[in-house]
VEXDREN-2710 file (C-alpha; in Angstrom, 1 decimal):
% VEXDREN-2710
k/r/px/py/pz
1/UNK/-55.1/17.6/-9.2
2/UNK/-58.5/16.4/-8.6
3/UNK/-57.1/13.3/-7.1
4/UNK/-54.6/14.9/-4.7
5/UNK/-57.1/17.0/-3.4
6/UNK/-59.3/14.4/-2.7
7/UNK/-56.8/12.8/-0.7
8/UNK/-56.1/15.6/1.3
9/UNK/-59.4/15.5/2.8
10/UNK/-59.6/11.9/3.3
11/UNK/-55.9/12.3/5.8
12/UNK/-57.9/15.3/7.4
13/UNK/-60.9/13.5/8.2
14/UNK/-58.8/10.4/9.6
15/UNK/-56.7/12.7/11.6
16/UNK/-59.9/14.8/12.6
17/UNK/-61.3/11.7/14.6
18/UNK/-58.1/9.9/15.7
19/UNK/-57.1/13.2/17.9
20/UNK/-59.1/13.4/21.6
21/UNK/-61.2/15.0/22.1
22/UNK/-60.4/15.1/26.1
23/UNK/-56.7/15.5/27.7
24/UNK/-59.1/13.5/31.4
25/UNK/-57.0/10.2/30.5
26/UNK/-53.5/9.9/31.5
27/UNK/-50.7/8.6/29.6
28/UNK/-48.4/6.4/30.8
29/UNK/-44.5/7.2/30.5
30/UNK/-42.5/3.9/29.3
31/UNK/-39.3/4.2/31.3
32/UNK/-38.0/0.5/30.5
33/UNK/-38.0/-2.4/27.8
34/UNK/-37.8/-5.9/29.2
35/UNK/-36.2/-8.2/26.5
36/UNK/-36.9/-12.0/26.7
37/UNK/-32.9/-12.2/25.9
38/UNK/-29.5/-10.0/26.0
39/UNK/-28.4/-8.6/22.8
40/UNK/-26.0/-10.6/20.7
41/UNK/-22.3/-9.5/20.2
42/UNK/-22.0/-6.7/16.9
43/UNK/-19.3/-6.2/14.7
44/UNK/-16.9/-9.6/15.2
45/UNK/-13.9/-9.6/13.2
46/UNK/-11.2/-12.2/13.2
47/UNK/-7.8/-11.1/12.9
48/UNK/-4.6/-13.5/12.2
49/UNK/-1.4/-12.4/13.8
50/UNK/1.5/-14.2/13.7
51/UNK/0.3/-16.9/11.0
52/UNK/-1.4/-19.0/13.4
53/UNK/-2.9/-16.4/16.3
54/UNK/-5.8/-14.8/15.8
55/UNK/-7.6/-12.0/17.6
56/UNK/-11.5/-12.1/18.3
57/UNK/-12.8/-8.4/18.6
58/UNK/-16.8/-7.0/18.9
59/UNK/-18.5/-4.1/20.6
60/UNK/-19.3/-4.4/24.3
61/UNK/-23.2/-5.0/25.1
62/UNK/-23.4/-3.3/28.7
63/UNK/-26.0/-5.5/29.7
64/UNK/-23.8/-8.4/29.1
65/UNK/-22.1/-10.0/32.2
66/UNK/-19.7/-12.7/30.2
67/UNK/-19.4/-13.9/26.7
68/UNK/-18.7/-17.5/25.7
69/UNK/-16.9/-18.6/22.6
70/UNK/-16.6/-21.6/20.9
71/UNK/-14.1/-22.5/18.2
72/UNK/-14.6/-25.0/15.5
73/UNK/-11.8/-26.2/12.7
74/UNK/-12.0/-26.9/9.1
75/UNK/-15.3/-25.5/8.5
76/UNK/-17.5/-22.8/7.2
77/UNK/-19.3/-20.7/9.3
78/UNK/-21.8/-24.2/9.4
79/UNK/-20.5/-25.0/13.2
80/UNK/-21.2/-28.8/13.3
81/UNK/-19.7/-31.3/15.6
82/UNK/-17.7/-31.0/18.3
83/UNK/-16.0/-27.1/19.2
84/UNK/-12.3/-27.8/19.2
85/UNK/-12.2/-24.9/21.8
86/UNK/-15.0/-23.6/24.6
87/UNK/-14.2/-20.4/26.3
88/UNK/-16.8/-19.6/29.5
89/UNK/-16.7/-16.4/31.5
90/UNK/-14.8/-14.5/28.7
91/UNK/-15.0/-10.5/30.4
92/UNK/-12.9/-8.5/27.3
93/UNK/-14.0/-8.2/24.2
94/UNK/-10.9/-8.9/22.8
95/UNK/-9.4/-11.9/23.0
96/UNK/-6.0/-13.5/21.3
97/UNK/-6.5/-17.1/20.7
98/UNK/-2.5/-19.1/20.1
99/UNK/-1.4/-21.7/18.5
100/UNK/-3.9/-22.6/15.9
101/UNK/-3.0/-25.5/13.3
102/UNK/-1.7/-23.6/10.3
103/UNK/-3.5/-23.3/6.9
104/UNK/-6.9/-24.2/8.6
105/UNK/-10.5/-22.6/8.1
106/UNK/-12.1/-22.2/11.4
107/UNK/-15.2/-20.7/12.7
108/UNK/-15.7/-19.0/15.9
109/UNK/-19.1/-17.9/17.4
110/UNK/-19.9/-15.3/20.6
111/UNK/-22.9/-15.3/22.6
112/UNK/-23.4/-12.7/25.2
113/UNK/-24.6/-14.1/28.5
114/UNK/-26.4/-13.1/31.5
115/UNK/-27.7/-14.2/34.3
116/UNK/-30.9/-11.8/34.4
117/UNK/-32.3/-12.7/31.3
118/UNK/-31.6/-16.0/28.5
119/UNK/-28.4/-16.3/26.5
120/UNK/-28.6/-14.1/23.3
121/UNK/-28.5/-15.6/19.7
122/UNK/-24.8/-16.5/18.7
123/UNK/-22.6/-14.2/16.6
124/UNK/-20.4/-16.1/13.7
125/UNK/-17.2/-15.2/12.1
126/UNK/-15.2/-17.2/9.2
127/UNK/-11.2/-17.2/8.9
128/UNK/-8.3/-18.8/7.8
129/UNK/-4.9/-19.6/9.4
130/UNK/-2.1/-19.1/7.4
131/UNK/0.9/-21.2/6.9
132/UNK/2.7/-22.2/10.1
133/UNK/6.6/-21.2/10.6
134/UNK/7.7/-23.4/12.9
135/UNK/11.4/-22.7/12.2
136/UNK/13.6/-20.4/14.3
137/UNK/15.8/-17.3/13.1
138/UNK/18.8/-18.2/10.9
139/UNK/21.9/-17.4/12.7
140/UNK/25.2/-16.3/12.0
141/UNK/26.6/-18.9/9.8
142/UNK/24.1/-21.1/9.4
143/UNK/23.3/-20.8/5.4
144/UNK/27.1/-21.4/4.3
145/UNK/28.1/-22.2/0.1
146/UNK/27.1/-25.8/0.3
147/UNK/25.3/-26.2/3.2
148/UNK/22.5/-25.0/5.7
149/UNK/21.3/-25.8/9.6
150/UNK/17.6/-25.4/10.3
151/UNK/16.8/-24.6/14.2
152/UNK/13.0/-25.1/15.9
153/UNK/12.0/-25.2/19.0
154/UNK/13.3/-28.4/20.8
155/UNK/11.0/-31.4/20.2
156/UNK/8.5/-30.1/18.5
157/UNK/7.6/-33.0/15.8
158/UNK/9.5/-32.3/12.2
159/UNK/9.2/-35.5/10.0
160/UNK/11.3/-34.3/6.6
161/UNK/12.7/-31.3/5.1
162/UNK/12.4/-31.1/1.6
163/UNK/14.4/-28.4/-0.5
164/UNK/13.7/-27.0/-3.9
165/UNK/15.5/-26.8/-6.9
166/UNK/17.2/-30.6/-6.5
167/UNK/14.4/-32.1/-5.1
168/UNK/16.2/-32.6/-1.8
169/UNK/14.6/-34.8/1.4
170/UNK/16.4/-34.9/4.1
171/UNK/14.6/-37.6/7.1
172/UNK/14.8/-35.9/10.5
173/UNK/16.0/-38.6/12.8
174/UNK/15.0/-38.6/16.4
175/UNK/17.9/-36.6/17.9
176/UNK/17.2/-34.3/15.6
177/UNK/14.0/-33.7/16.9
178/UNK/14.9/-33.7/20.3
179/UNK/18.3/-31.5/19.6
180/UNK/15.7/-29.1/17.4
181/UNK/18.3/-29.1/14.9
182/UNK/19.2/-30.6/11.6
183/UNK/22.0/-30.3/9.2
184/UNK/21.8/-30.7/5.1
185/UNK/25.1/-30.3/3.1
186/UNK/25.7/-31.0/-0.4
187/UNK/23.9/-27.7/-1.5
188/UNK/25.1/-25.6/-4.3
189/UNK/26.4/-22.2/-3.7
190/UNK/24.7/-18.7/-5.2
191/UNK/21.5/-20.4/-5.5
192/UNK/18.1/-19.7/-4.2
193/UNK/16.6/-22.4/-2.0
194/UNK/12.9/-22.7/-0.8
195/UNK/12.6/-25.5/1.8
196/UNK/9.6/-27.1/3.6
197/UNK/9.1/-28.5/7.1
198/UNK/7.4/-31.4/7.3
199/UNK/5.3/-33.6/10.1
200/UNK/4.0/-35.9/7.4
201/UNK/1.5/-34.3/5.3
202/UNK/1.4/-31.2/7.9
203/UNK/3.6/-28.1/6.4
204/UNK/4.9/-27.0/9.6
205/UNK/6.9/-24.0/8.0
206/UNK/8.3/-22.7/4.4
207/UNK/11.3/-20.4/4.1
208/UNK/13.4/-19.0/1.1
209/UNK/17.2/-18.6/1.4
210/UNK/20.3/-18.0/-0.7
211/UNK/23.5/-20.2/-0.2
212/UNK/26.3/-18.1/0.0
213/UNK/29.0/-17.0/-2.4
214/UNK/31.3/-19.9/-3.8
215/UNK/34.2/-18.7/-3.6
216/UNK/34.9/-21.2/-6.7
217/UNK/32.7/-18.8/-9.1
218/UNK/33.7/-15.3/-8.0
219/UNK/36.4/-13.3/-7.6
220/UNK/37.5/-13.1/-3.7
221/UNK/39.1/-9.8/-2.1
222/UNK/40.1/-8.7/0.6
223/UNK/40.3/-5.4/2.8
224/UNK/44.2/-5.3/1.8
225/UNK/43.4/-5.6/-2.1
226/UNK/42.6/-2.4/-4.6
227/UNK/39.2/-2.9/-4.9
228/UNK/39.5/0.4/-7.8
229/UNK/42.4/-1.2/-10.0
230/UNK/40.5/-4.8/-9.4
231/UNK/37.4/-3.3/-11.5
232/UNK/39.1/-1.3/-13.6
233/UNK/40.4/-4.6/-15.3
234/UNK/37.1/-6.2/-14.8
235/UNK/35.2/-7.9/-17.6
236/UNK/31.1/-8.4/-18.6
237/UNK/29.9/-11.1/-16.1
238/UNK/32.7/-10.9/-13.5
239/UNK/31.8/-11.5/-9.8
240/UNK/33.8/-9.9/-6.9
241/UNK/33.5/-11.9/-3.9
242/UNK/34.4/-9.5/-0.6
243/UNK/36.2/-10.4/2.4
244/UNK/34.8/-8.2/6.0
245/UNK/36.5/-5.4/6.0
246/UNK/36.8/-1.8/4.5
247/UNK/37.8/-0.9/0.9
248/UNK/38.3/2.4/-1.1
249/UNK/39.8/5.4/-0.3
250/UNK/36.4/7.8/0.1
251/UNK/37.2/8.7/-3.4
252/UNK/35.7/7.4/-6.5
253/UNK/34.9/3.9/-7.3
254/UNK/34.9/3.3/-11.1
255/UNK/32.3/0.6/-12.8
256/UNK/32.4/0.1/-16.7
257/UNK/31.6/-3.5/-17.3
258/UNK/28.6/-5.8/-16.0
259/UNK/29.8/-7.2/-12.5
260/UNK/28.5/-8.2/-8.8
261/UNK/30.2/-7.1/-5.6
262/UNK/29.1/-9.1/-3.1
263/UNK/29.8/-10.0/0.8
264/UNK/31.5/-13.5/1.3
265/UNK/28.9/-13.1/4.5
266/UNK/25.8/-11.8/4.4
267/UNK/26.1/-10.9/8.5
268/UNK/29.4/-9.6/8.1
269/UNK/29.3/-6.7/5.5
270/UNK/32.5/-5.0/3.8
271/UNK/32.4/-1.8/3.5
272/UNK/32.8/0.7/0.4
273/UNK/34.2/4.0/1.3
274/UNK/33.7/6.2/-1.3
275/UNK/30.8/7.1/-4.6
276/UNK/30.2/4.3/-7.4
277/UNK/30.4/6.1/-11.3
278/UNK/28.6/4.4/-13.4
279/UNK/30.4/4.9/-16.9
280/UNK/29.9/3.3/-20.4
281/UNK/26.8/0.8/-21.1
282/UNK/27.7/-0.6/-17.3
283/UNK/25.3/-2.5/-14.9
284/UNK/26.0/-4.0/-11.2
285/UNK/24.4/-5.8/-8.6
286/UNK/25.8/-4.6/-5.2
287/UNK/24.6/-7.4/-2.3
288/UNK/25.4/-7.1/1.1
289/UNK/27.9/-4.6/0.8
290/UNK/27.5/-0.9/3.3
291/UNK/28.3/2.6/0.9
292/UNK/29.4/4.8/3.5
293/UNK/30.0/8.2/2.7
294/UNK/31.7/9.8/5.5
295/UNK/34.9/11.8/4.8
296/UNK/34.2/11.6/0.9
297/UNK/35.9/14.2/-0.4
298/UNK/33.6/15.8/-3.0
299/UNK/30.1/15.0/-1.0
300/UNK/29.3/13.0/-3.9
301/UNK/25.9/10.7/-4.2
302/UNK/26.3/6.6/-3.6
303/UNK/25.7/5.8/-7.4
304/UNK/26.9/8.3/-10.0
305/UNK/25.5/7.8/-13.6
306/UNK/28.4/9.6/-15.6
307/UNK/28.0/8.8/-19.8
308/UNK/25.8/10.2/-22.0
309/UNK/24.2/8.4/-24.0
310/UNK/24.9/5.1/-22.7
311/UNK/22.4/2.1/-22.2
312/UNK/22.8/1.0/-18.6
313/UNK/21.7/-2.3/-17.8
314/UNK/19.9/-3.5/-13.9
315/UNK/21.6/-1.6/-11.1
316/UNK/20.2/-3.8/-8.3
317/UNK/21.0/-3.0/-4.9
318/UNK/20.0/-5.7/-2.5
319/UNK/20.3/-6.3/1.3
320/UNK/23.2/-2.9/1.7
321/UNK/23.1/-0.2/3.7
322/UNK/23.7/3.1/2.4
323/UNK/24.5/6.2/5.3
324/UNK/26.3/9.3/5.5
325/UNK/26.1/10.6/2.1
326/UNK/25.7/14.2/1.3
327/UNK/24.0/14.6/-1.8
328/UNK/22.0/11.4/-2.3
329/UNK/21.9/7.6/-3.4
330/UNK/21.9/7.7/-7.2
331/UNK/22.2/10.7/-9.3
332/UNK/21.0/10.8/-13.0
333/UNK/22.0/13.8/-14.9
334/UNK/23.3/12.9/-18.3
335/UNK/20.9/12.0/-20.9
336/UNK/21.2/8.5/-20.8
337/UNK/18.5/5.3/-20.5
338/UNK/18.9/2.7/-17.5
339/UNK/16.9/-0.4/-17.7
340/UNK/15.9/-0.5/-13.8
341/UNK/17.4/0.3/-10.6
342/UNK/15.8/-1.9/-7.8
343/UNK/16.9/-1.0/-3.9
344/UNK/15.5/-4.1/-2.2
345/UNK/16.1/-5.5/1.5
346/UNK/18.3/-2.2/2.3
347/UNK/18.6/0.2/4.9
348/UNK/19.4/4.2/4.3
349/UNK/19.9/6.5/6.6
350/UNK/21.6/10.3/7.1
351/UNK/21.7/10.8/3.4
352/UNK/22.0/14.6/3.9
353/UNK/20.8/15.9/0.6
354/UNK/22.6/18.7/0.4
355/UNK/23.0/19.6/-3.1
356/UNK/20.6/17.1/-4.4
357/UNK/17.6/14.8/-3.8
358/UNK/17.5/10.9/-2.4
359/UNK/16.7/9.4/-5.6
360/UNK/17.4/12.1/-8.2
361/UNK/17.0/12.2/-12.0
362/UNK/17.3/14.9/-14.2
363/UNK/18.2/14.6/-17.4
364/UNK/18.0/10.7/-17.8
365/UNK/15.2/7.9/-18.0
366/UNK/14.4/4.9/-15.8
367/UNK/12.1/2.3/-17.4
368/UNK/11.7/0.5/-14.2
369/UNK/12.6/1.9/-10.6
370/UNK/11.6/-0.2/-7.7
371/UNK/12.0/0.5/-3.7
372/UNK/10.8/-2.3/-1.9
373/UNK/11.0/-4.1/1.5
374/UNK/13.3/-1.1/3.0
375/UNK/14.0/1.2/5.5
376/UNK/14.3/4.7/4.9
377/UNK/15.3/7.2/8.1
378/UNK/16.9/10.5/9.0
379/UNK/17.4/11.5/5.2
380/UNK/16.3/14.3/3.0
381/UNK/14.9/16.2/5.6
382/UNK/15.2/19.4/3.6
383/UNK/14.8/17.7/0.0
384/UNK/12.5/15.6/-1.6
385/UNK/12.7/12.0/-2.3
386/UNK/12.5/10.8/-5.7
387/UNK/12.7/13.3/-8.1
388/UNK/12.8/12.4/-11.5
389/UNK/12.4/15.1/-13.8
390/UNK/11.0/15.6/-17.0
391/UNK/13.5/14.4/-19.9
392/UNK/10.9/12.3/-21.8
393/UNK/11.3/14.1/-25.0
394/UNK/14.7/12.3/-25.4
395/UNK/13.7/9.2/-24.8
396/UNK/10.5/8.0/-27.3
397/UNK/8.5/5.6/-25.8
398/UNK/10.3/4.8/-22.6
399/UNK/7.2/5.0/-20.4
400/UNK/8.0/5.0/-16.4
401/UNK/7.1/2.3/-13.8
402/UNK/7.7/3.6/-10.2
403/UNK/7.3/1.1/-7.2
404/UNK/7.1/2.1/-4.2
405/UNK/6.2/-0.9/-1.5
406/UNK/6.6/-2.1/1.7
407/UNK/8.9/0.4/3.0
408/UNK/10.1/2.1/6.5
409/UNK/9.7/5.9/6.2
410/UNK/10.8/7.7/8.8
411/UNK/11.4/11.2/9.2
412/UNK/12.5/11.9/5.5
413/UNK/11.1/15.0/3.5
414/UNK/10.3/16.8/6.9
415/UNK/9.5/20.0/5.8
416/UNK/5.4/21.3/4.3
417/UNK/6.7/22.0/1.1
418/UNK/8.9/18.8/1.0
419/UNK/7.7/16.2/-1.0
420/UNK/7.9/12.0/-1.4
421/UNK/7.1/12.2/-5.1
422/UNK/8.6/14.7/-7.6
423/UNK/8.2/13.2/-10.3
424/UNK/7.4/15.2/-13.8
425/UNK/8.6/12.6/-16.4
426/UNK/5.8/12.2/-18.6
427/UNK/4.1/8.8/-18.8
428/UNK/4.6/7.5/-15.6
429/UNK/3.0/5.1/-13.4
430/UNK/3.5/5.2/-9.8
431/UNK/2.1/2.3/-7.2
432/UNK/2.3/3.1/-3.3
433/UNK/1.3/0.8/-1.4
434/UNK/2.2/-1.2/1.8
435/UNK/4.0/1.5/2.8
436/UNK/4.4/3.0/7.0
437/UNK/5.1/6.6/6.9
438/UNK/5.9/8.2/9.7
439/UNK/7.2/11.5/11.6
440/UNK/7.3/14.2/9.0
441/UNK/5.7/17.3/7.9
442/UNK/5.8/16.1/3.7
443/UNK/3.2/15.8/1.5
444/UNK/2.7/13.7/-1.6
445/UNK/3.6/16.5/-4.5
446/UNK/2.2/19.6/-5.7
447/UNK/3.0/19.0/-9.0
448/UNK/0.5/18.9/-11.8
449/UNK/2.9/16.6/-13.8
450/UNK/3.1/14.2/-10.7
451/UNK/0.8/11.1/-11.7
452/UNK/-1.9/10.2/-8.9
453/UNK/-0.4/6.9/-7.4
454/UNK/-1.9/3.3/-7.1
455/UNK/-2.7/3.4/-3.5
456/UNK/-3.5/0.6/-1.1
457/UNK/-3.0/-0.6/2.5
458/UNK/-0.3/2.5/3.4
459/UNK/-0.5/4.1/7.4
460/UNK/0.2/7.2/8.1
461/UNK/1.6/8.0/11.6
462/UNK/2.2/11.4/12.4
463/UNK/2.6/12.1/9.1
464/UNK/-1.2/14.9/8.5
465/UNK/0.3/16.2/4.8
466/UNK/-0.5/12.4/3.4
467/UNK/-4.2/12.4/4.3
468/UNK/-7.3/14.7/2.9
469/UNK/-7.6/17.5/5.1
470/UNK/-4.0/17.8/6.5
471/UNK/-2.3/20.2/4.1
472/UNK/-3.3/22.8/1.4
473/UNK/-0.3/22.2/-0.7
474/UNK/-0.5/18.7/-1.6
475/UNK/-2.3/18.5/-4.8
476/UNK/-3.5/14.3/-4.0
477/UNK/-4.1/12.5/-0.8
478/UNK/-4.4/9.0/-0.1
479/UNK/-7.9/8.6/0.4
480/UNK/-7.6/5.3/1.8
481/UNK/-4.7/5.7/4.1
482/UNK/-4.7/4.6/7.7
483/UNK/-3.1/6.7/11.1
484/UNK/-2.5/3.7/13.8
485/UNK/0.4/4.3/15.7
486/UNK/3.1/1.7/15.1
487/UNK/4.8/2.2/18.6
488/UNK/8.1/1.9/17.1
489/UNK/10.9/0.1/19.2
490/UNK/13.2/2.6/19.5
491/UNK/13.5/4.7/16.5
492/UNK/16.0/7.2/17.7
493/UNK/18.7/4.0/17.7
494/UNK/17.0/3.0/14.2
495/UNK/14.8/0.0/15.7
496/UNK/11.6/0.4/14.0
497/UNK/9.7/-3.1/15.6
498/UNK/6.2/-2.9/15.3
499/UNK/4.5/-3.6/18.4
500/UNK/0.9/-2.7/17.2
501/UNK/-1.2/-5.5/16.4
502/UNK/-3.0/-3.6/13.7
503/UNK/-0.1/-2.7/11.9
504/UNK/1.7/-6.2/12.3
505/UNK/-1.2/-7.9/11.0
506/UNK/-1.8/-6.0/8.0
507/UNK/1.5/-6.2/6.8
508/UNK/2.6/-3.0/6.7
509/UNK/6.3/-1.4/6.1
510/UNK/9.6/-2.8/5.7
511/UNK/8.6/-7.0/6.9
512/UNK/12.1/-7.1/9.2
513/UNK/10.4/-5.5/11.0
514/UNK/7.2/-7.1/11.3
515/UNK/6.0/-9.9/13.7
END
């Protein structure tokens, strides 16, 4: 105490003769700071777009006149040698720089310049191209059983083409090059292919494909067959290969053994008219194939689960498109155990939901249910979309993985008390991520049972219920969710194209859509 108050008088006595005494001299008023530079560029970020694009952003300095920026390859933020790029006079500050080498580390610098004052310091940022994709769109017929055409842009400088499994090189002649066009047969059908473009030791691009159907392994059929007697007689393991066209009569479509339907051409898809019952200890994979409900004459779901007590294997649904049904795309309300159901690569859109959710379980379990890489529109405005109730007491030590990622939702559960996850099984998990949702009034869940999901990298565009502070109802938000507008294509015809850089580069919703 003794020491504080000593102190006390000590600051007094300072402050005692610092103050005047006298107000006779005049102070001066500093109106202006003369700096012997301008202020360097703040906040730079790279961004890639497009693989090899990226996009220079920083705040504007106003008493900056032009900004120069140099670019420099393979290296570190170290900036030695010789820039591979200069850029003088740059007024925006944002700028898209093309046609980078792919797979490259580069380093690009700003300095703000002015002609009143010296060249500020220089600003760095560090980034990395990704892998080039030189290769044009597949077309119509070019991945066939035994056989594929690549297609680049004329000229451009391919070397080889190597393909995995079979460690396949084809040597690009010439007039190939020139023609931007190359042909490799000899392929095997059904089989999943990952090729690489080559200009020597340069990867110029990577894609993944599947060869179609051979014809030799399945099943085929065609629109004038019975599709409903043909799997009737079907046995474990068969495949059904499908001819264009349209098959059932909007009725019910019976499966009881393990089997693949599949389209003969990807492009071209047949179409089921009708519901699929799952009965007995069945599993399918459906590829390519459309499940249109119109006209059905009981309103029925897509997929039916319809024995208790059965052990259902993978129902994989992969590349369809599922529309017009009334009451949803899978329904789960016999006490019975399915290993996984996967919806991958799909579009589905005006599934009413009248009379039941999109993805609905009640008295069943999923160990494994996966929505991924999709597109999900115009559906459930009214209902919620997956519900999966609590019938965990049935099934010991079946413990729930939901995954929800990289998916297109638009305008699905468009209601305040409608929500995306209604999920009450106990001993869930639930991740959410990647995800663009978009256009509804929904929230997350307001059920206490409902597990708080794994969230990361998900925008939310006109969608307040998903966010904290947009709705009182939802018991969990995603804290880390974005709200960038996508500036959809044309949504009302079903084009959801990103044409927000933000969006595109962050990889965001179903990737067809995506730059």
């Amino acid at each position: 105490m003794k020491i504080l108050k000593y102190t006390s008088a000590i600051v007094l006595f300072i402050l005692t003769i610092a103050i005047p005494t006298s107000c006779s001299d005049d102070l001066t008023e500093i109106t202006k700071i003369d700096y012997d530079r301008v202020f360097s560029p703040t906040k730079l970020e790279a961004t890639i777009l497009n693989r090899t694009n990226v996009r220079l952003k920083w705040v504007n300095n106003t008493s900056t006149e032009s900004y120069t920026i140099e670019l420099f390859a393979n290296d570190s933020l170290t900036f030695t040698g010789s820039p591979v790029l200069t850029m003088e006079g740059v007024t925006t500050t944002e700028n898209i720089i093309e046609n980078l080498d792919g797979e490259t580390r580069y380093s690009a610098r700003v300095k703000a310049v002015s002609s009143k004052t010296a060249d500020s310091k220089w600003t760095g940022v560090f980034f990395r191209t990704a892998a080039e994709h030189l290769l044009l769109p597949f077309q119509d017929g070019d991945i066939a059983s035994t056989s594929v055409i690549f297609r680049w842009p004329a000229g451009q400088q391919v070397t080889e083409i190597l393909l995995t499994p079979g460690n396949i090189t084809h040597t690009v002649t010439p007039a190939e090059v020139a023609e931007g066009i190359a042909i490799i047969e000899g392929l095997t059908g059904e089989t999943n292919y990952t090729a690489k473009i080559m200009n020597g030791e340069k990867v110029r691009a990577t894609v993944s494909f599947t060869t179609l159907v051979d014809i030799g392994n399945a099943t085929p059929v065609y629109p004038e067959d019975d599709l409903i007697t043909i799997l009737a007689a079907a046995k474990d393991g068969d495949a059904f290969a499908l001819f264009p066209g349209t098959y059932g009569d909007m009725s019910k479509i019976t499966i009881s053994k393990n089997v693949e339907i599949k389209a003969v051409y990807p492009y071209d898809k047949p179409i089921l008219k009708g519901y699929i019952s799952m009965v007995d200890n069945s599993a399918v994979l459906l590829q390519s194939i459309v499940l249109d409900g119109a006209g059905l004459t009981d309103g029925n779901q897509a997929i039916v689960f319809e024995t208790a007590g059965a052990f259902y294997g993978d129902i994989t649904i992969e590349n369809c498109e599922i529309r017009n049904h009334v009451k949803g795309v899978y329904y789960l309300n016999v006490a019975a155990l399915v290993e996984s159901i996967t919806i991958n690569n799909t579009l589905i859109h005006h599934v009413e939901c009248n009379g039941g959710d999109l993805f609905d379980s009640r008295t069943g379990a999923i160990k494994v249910l996966t929505i991924s890489n999709s597109t999900i529109y115009n559906s459930a405005l009214a209902r919620d979309m997956v519900r999966y109730d609590n019938a965990s007491e049935n099934f010991p030590g079946v413990e729930s993985k939901i995954i929800i990622d990289r998916n297109t939702i638009y305008n699905v559960c468009n209601g305040s008390s409608r929500r995306l996850l209604y999920i009450r099984y106990t001993g869930h998990q639930t991740t959410f991520t990647n995800n663009i949702v978009a256009s509804t009034e929904g929230i997350f869940s307001n059920q206490t049972a409902t597990a708080v999901p794994a969230f990361s990298n998900n925008n939310y565009f006109q969608a307040p219920g998903f966010l904290p502070g947009g709705s009182s109802s939802s018991r969990f938000f995603d804290e880390s969710g974005l709200q960038l507008d996508p500036e959809f294509e044309n949504p009302g015809e079903g084009n959801f194209k990103v044409n927000t850089i933000d969006v595109n580069a962050k990889g965001m919703g179903d990737p067809r859509w995506l730059n």
